[in-house]
N, C-alpha and C positions, 0 to 999 in steps of 0.2 A: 417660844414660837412667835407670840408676838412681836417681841423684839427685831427678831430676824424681818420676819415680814413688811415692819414700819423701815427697816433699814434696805431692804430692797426698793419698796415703793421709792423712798425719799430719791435715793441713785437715779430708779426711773426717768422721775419728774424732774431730775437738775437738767436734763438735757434741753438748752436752750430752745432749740427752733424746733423740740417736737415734747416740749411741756404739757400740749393742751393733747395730744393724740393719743385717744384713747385704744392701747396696743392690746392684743388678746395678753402678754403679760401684765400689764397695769388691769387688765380685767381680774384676770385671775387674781391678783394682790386685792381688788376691791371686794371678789367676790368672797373671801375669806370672811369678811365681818357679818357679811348676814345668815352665808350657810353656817357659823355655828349660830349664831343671833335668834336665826327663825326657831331653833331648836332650845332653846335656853330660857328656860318658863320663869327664874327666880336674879334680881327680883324682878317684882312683876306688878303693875300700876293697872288694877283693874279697870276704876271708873264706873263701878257698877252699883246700883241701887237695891238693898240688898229688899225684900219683899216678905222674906222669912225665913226661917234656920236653914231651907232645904238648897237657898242658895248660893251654901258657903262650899262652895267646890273650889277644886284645885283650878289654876286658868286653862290648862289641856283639858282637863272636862268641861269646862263652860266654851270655850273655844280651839276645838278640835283641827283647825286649818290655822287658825292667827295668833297661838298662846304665847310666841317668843317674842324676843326684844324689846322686852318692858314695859309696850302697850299693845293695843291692836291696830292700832293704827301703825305704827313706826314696822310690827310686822305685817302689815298687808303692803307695803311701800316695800320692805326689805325682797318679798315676794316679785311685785313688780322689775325691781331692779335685775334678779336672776335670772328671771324672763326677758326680759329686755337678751341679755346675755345671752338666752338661748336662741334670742333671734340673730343678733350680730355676728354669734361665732358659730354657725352651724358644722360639724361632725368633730368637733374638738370636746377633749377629755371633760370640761370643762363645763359644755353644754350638754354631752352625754350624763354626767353628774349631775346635773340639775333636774335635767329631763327623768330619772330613774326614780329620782325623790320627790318630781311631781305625781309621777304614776302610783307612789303611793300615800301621798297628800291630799290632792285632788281626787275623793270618792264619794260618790251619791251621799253617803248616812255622813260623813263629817263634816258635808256640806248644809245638810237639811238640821242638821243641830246648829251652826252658826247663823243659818235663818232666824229655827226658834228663838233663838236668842233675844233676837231685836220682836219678839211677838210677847216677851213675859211684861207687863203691866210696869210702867216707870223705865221702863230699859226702852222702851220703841225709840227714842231719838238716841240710841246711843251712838256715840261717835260725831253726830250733827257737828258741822258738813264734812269736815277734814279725815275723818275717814271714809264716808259716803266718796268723796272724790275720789282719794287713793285706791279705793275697790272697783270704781269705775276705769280708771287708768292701767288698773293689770287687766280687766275684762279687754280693755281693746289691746292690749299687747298680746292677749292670747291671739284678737281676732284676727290681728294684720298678720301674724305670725307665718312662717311657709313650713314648720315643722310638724310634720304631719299629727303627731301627737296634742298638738295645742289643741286641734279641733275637738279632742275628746276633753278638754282639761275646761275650755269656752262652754262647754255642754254642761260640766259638770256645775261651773262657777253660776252657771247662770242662774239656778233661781235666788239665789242669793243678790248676784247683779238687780234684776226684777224687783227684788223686794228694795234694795236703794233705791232704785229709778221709782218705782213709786212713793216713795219717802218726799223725796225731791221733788215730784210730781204735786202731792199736797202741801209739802210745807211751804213753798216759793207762794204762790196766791195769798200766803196766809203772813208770810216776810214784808211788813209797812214798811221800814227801813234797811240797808244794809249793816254788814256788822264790819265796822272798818278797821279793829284792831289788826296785830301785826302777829298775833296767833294765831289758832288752830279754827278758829270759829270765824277768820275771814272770808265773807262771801264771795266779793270778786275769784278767789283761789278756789274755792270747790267750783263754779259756774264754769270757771277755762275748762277744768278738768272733765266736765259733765256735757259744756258743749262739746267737747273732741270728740267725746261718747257717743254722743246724740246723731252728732254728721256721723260717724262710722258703721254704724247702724239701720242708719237710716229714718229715725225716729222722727219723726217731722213734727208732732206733738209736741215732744220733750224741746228738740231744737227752737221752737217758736216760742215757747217758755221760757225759758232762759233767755233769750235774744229781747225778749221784752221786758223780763225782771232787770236787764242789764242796761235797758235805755232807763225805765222808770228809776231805777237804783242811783246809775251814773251821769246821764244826758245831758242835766244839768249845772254838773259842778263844774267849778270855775275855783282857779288858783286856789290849786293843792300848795298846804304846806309843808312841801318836801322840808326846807330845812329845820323843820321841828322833829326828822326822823333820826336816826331809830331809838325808840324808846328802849330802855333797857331789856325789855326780855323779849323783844320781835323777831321772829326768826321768817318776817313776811314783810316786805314793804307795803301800806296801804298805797300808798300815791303808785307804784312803778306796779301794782300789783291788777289795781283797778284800771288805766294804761294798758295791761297785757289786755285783758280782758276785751276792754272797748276797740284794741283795733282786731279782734278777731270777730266783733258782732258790727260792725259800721263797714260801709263802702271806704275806698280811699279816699275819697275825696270829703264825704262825712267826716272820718278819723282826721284828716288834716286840719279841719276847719275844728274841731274838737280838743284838740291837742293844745293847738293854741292857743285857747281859753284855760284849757286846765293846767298847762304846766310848759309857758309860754318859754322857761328857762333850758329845757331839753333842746330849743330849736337853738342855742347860742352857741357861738364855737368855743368860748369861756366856761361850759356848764362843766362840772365839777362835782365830785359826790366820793366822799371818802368812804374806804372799808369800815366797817364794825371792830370794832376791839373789844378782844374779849379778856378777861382778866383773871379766871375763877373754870376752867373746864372740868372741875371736876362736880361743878356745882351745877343741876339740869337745867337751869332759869340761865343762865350767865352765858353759857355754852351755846344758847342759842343765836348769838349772832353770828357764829361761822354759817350757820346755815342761814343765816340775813343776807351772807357776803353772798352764798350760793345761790340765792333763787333770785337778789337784786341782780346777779351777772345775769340768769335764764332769762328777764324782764327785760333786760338793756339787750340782749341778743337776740330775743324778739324783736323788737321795736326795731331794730337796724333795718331789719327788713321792709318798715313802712316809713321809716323816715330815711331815705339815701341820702340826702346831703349831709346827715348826721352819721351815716354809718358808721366810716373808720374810727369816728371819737367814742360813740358810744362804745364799739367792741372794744376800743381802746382801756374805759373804763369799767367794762366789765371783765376785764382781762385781771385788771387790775385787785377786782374785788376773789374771783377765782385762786390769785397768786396768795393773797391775804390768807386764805385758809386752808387753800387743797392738802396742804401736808398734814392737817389736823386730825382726817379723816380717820387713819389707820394707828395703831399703838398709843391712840391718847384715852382719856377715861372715858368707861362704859356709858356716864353720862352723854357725851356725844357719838359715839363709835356705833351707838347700836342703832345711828338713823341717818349721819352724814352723807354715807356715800352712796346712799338715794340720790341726794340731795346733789351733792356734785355731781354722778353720772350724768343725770337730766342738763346740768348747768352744760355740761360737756356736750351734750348730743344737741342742745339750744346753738351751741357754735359752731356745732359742724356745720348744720344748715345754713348759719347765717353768714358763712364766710364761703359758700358755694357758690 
């Protein structure tokens, strides 16, 4: 089945002038890796603090919504991605299937158990930030959602949402510096993900937090050293990441005077920035630069949007970084499969906009 599947996708995507168009079959091709992913408990990367014998449960009993695709994190993103789907494709097979296994995923008691979770003694920061983000990013995909059943599924998600957003709430006051690596624990990347939250909400508290952990964080940096990137196991650009960030919390005309102190080489028609290679995809550390190629493209197809005279170059080279790995997504090893094509749908839904 796999095989078949990586052998359709690839077909798909060879078509020249509609590579990057994400079609309800290229959906369906994607959505394959996570509907069986979310379900598929073993193996399985807990990340958990164990406190005493009584916390050696299987991962669907200690997380009864998020136990599949090897962490909780990569299945709370695998989550988001479905949903996404059920908003893009509405009355299709497709999103009817998704929608049938949310109604019974999404329920008060599985919910109110992935709470306690983060309530047992040494577990409270679990996830801190990279999944805190991602659980905020399916919350607002329920919210903008038009399918009438999201509203109950946003209802259900939410005290769990609450309990992040207060997370996020204490720990930021309490964050003297950012954390700039190119993994899981990079701040700029949970902040994008928590303002998006914060405006769709309405949250004006949480918004003003973040908007000024992100001046205090970034304000002052001056010449990023991109060309020291990417370090071997980053699956995040610091430089293009904290970039995204800053021009979604500064005026334009801030972001312009900003840019040019931090990464004065983005404004040159010369800038240049090669894919990631990856050499080892079976190996979970190595694997991570398909997903460096993926969210450096979502970074540059952002940024087109506030820098136009840069536009076409940058989507150019983020086009570039997208072409690098998108085939990797589907039929390659569970090390990467079971979190890629998050990772590329997003890069994908970054270009739609930004070529509108």
């Amino acid at each position: 089945m796999k095989i078949i599947s990586y052998l359709i996708f690839s077909c798909l995507f060879l078509t020249a002038n509609a590579q990057f168009d994400l079609t309800l079959q290229k959906a369906e091709a994607l959505a394959d890796v996570p509907l069986n992913c979310i379900e598929k408990e073993y193996p399985n990367k807990l990340g958990q603090v164990l406190n005493g014998q009584s916390d050696l449960k299987t991962p669907e009993a200690l997380h009864p919504v998020f136990y599949g695709c090897f962490d909780w994190h990569s299945s709370v993103h695998g989550h988001w991605l479905l949903s996404k789907f059920v908003n893009d494709y509405p009355g299709t097979d497709l999103s009817n299937n998704i929608s049938n296994r949310w109604n019974e995923r999404f329920t008060t008691i599985k919910v109110i158990k992935e709470v306690n979770y983060f309530m047992v003694e040494n577990n409270k920061n679990y996830e801190r930030t990279y999944g805190w983000a991602w659980l905020l990013k399916l919350q607002t995909e329920f919210n903008i959602s038009t399918n009438k059943q999201a509203t109950d599924w946003a209802r259900t998600l939410l005290p769990l949402t609450n309990t992040i957003v207060n997370k996020f709430k204490k720990f930021l006051p309490k964050l003297a510096y950012p954390i700039r690596v190119g993994e899981h624990t990079n701040t700029a990347f949970a902040l994008t993900f928590a303002l998006e939250y914060a405006r769709n909400v309405k949250d004006l508290e949480f918004e003003k937090l973040i908007v000024k952990s992100a001046k205090d964080f970034y304000l002052n940096d001056k010449l990023s050293p991109l060309t020291w990137e990417p370090s071997g196991f980053d699956f995040l650009s610091p430089t293009l990441t904290e970039a995204n960030l800053m021009a979604e919390v500064l005026s334009e005309a801030e972001f312009s005077k900003w840019i040019k102190t931090f990464l004065p080489s983005i404004l040159k028609s010369n800038f240049t920035l090669t894919p990631g290679i990856v050499n080892d995809r079976t190996d979970g550390k190595l694997v991570h630069l398909d997903g460096l190629n993926f969210s450096r493209a979502w970074c540059l197809y952002r940024l087109s949007k506030h820098l136009p005279k840069q536009k076409d170059h940058l989507i150019s080279i983020a086009d570039q970084h997208l072409e690098a790995s998108m085939e990797q997504v589907i039929g390659s090893d569970y090390m990467g499969s079971h979190w890629l094509a998050s990772f590329l749908v997003y890069a994908l839904d970054m270009r739609k906009e930004a070529i509108q």
